[in-house]
ZAMARGU-4260 file (C-alpha; in steps of 0.2 Angstrom, whole numbers, plus 5000, padded with zeros to 4 digits):
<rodrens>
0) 4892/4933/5101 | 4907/4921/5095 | 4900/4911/5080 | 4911/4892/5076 | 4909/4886/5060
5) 4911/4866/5060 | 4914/4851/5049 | 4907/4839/5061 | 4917/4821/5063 | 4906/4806/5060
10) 4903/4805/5078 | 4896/4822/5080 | 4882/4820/5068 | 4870/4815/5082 | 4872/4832/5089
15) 4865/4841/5072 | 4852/4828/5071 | 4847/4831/5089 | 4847/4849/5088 | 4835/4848/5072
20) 4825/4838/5080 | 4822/4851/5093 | 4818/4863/5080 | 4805/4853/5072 | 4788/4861/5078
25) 4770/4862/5070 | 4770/4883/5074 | 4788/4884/5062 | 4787/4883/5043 | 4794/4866/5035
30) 4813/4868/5037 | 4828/4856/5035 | 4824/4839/5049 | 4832/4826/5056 | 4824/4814/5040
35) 4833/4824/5027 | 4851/4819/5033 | 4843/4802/5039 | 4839/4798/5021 | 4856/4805/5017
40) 4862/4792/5028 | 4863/4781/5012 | 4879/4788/5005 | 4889/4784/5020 | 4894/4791/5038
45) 4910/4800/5030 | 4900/4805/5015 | 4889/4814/5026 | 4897/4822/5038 | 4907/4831/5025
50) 4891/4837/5017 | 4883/4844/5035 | 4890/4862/5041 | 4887/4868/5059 | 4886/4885/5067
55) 4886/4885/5085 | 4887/4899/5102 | 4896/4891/5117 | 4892/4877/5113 | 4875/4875/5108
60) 4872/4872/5089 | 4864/4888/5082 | 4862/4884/5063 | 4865/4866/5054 | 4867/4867/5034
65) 4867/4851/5023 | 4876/4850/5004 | 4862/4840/4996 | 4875/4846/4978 | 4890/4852/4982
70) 4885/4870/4978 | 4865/4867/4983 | 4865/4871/5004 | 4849/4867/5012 | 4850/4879/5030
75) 4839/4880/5043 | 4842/4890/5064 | 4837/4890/5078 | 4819/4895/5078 | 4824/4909/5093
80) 4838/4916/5082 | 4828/4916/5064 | 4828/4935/5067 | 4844/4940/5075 | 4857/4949/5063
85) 4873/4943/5070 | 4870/4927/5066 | 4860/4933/5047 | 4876/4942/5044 | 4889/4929/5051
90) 4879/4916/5037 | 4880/4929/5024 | 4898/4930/5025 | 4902/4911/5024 | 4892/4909/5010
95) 4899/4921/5002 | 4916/4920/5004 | 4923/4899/4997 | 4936/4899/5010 | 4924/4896/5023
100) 4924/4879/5015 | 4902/4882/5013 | 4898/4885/4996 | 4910/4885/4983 | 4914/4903/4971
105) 4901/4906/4958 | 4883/4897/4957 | 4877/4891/4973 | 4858/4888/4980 | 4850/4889/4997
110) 4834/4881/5005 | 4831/4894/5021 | 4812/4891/5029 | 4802/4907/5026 | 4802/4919/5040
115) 4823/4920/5041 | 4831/4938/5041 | 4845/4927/5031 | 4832/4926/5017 | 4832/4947/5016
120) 4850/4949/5021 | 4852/4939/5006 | 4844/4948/4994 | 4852/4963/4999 | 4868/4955/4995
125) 4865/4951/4977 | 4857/4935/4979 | 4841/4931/4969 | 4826/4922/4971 | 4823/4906/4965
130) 4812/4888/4961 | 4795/4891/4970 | 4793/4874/4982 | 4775/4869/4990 | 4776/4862/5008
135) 4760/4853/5011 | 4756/4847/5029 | 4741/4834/5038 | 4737/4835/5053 | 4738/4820/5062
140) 4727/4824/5076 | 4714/4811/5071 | 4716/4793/5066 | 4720/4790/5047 | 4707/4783/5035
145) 4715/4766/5027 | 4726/4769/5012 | 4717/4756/5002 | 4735/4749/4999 | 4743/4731/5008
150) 4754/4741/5017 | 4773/4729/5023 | 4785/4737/5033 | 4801/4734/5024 | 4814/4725/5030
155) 4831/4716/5027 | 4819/4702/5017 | 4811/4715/5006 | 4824/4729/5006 | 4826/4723/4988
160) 4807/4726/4981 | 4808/4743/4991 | 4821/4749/4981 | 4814/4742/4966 | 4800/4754/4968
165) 4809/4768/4971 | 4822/4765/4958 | 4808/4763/4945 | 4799/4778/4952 | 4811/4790/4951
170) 4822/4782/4936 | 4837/4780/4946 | 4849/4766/4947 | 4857/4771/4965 | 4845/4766/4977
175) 4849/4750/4979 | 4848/4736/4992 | 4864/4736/4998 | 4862/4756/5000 | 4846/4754/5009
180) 4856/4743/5021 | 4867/4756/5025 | 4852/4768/5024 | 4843/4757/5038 | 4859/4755/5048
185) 4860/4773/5052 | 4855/4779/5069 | 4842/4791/5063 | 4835/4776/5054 | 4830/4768/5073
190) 4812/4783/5070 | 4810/4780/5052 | 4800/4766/5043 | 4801/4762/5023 | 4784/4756/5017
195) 4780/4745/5001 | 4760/4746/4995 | 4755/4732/4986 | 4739/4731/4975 | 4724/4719/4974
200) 4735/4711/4962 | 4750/4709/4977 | 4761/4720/4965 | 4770/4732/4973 | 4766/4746/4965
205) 4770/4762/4978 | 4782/4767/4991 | 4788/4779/5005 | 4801/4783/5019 | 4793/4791/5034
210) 4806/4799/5045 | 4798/4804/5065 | 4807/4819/5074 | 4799/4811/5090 | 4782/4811/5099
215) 4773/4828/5098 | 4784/4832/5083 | 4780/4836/5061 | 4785/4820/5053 | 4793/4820/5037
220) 4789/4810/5020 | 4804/4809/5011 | 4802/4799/4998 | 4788/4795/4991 | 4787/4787/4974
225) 4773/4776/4960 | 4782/4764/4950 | 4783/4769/4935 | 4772/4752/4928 | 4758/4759/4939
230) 4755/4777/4935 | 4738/4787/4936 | 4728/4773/4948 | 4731/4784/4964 | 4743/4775/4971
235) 4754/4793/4975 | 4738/4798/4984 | 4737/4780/4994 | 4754/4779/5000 | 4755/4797/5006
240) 4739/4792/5015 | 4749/4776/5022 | 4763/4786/5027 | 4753/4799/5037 | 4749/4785/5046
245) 4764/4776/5049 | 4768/4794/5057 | 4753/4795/5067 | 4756/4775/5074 | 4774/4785/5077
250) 4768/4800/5088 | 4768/4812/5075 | 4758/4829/5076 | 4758/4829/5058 | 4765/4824/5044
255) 4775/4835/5029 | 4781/4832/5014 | 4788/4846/5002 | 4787/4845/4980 | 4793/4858/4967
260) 4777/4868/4964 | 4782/4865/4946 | 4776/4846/4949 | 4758/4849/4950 | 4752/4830/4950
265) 4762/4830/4966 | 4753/4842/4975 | 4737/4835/4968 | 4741/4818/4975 | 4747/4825/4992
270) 4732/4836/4992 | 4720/4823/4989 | 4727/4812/5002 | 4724/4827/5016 | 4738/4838/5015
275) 4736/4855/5016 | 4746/4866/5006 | 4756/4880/5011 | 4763/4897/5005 | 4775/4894/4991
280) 4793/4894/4999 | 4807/4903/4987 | 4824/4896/4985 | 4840/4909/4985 | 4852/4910/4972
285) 4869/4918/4968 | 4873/4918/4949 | 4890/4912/4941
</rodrens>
């Protein structure tokens, strides 16, 4: 089969995000979804459509990659072609080669979901084995217990304590309210909600970004974050309980979320609030 590699225009990105969505299904393991480049949304259009790569057979999009760091590539396929060789070896050969315009000479990383012949193709190459990652998922099959939290919906009025949050949280001064406007301006934005959780206290002290993939589908949490004021009350636990249910109130199936196993409060947090962890999912490396 004849392989194109793309650069997708700005007005091509629906296409990668529709064919993730149609990948996203509760039998697959957690792979790249429509939220990731959603969220990515914030840097711009342009800045994103840069960063995604496509691979696509007459037509149809086969594999969509996303430069989350311009030498970090986060891959997923077509669940019907997460065996075939042609396309394991067609991916192996623009990542290896930094004329392809993928990954650049040198260091480089890759996300794959576990189950890809890529992943052994890989390793065969040269590449390496990398930072263990724990997808957790809850089922959303029956309703939600209540978070504990005041749960609001963030909106253009609030947009600014949501990013507060988060920019606490995660001790980053980029997420700000003009960026979540561009953020909520984005078309993937239009299956996404951002949620502030406020204490007894009316402090917001805990938020999320909750990403659906459409009725019957895995939604995604990405992020979730506990300002930093607010630390060890359970709040990571609350607004991850909140966030599964904003997804179920969405059509979710269930709910995912993914943390560096490293990050053990994480998974403690995400386990407490019903998520089931997985296998541990191994990134890929190629050294300098």
């Amino acid at each position: 089969m004849t392989i194109v590699l793309s650069v997708p225009g700005v007005d091509e990105l629906t296409g990668a995000v529709e064919a993730l969505r149609g990948w996203q299904d509760d039998r697959t393991p957690l792979q790249l979804h429509p939220g990731d480049l959603g969220w990515a949304w914030a840097l711009g259009a342009e800045r994103l459509a840069a960063a995604v790569r496509t691979w696509s057979v007459d037509g149809r999009i086969v594999a969509v990659g996303y430069l989350d760091d311009p030498d970090v590539l986060r891959l997923t396929t077509a669940p019907d072609l997460r065996q075939d060789g042609d396309l394991a070896r067609r991916l192996l050969a623009d990542l290896n080669d930094p004329e392809r315009g993928v990954l650049p000479a040198g260091k480089a990383g890759l996300e794959i979901p576990d189950g890809a012949l890529l992943r052994e193709v890989l390793l065969e190459a040269g590449w390496s084995l990398d930072e263990p990652w724990t997808p957790l998922r809850r089922d959303l099959s029956e309703p939600v217990k209540d978070s504990g939290l005041r749960i609001e919906v963030a909106g253009p009025q609030t947009a600014g304590v949501r990013t507060a949050v988060h920019r606490s949280a995660f001790g980053s001064q980029k997420f700000t309210e003009e960026i979540w406007h561009v953020l909520a301006a984005g078309p993937v934005y239009a299956d996404a909600r951002c949620l502030i959780g406020y204490d007894d206290q009316d402090d917001a002290v805990a938020a999320a970004t909750v990403w659906s993939a459409g009725p019957g589908r895995p939604g995604l949490l990405e992020p979730v974050g506990v300002h930093a004021d607010h630390r060890g009350r359970g709040y990571g636990t609350a607004i991850s309980v909140a966030a599964a249910a904003m997804l179920r109130e969405l059509g979710a199936s269930s709910a995912l979320v993914c943390t560096p196993s490293s990050n053990a409060a994480a998974v403690a947090a995400y386990t407490a609030a019903g998520f089931e962890p997985s296998s541990e999912r191994l990134d890929v490396s190629r050294a300098a």
